[in-house]
Steps between C-alpha positions, in 0.01 A plus 500: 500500500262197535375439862722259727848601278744664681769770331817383464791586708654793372825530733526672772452884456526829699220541794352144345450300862614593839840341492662689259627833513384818195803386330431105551799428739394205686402603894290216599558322874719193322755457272510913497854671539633533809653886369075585464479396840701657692399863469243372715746452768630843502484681813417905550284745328498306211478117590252298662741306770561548807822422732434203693748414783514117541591349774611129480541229738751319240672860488705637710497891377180615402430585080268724330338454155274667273109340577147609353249486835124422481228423723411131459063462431310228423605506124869523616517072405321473805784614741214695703444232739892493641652815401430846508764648228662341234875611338606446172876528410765427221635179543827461668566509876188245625301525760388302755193431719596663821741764345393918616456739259515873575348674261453917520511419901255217517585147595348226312563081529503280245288213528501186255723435241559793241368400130665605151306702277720503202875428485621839572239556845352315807209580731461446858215541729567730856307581815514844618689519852381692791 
């Protein structure tokens, strides 16, 4: 192939580029099934979610849902300078700057207004409680 010519796009096949699965399902962050997604949310020995208790000042009883936990860093969209965790969840019940999560016994806050991801999940940045 001459210099400068690029190959022709051949379709997508199995392990070809990082959003596709060995069998060429589609897993990439949008547009991607919502089904693919939410084995992510499992909880137990064989998910990667944990129970997070969220308390609401808009709600009056308390509600738990399924959220993936990480430590926020400077390459976490910049959240390093105002929070020290950030949450990412399936969307559905929102929440709110000000709302507690409990999360294996912790206490975070959110802080700021949560942003969508995708259409199926949101992120939101916390600060550890002491």
């Amino acid at each position: 192939m001459p210099p400068g010519q690029s190959i022709p796009f051949d379709g997508f096949q199995p392990f070809d580029d990082a959003r596709h699965t060995f069998d060429g399902r589609y897993v990439g962050p949008i547009g991607g099934a919502e089904a693919d997604l939410a084995i992510l949310y499992q909880m137990g020995p064989a998910g990667f979610a944990s129970s997070a208790t969220v308390t609401a000042a808009s709600v009056a009883t308390p509600f738990e849902i399924p959220v993936l936990l990480d430590t926020a860093d400077e390459f976490s969209f910049d959240v390093a300078a105002r929070t020290t965790h950030t949450v990412r969840y399936q969307s559905g019940p929102r929440l709110a700057a000000g709302d507690v999560l409990e999360i294996e016994g912790v206490e975070y806050l959110v802080v700021g207004v949560p942003q969508r991801i995708n259409r199926a999940e949101t992120r939101a940045g916390l600060v550890l409680q002491t």
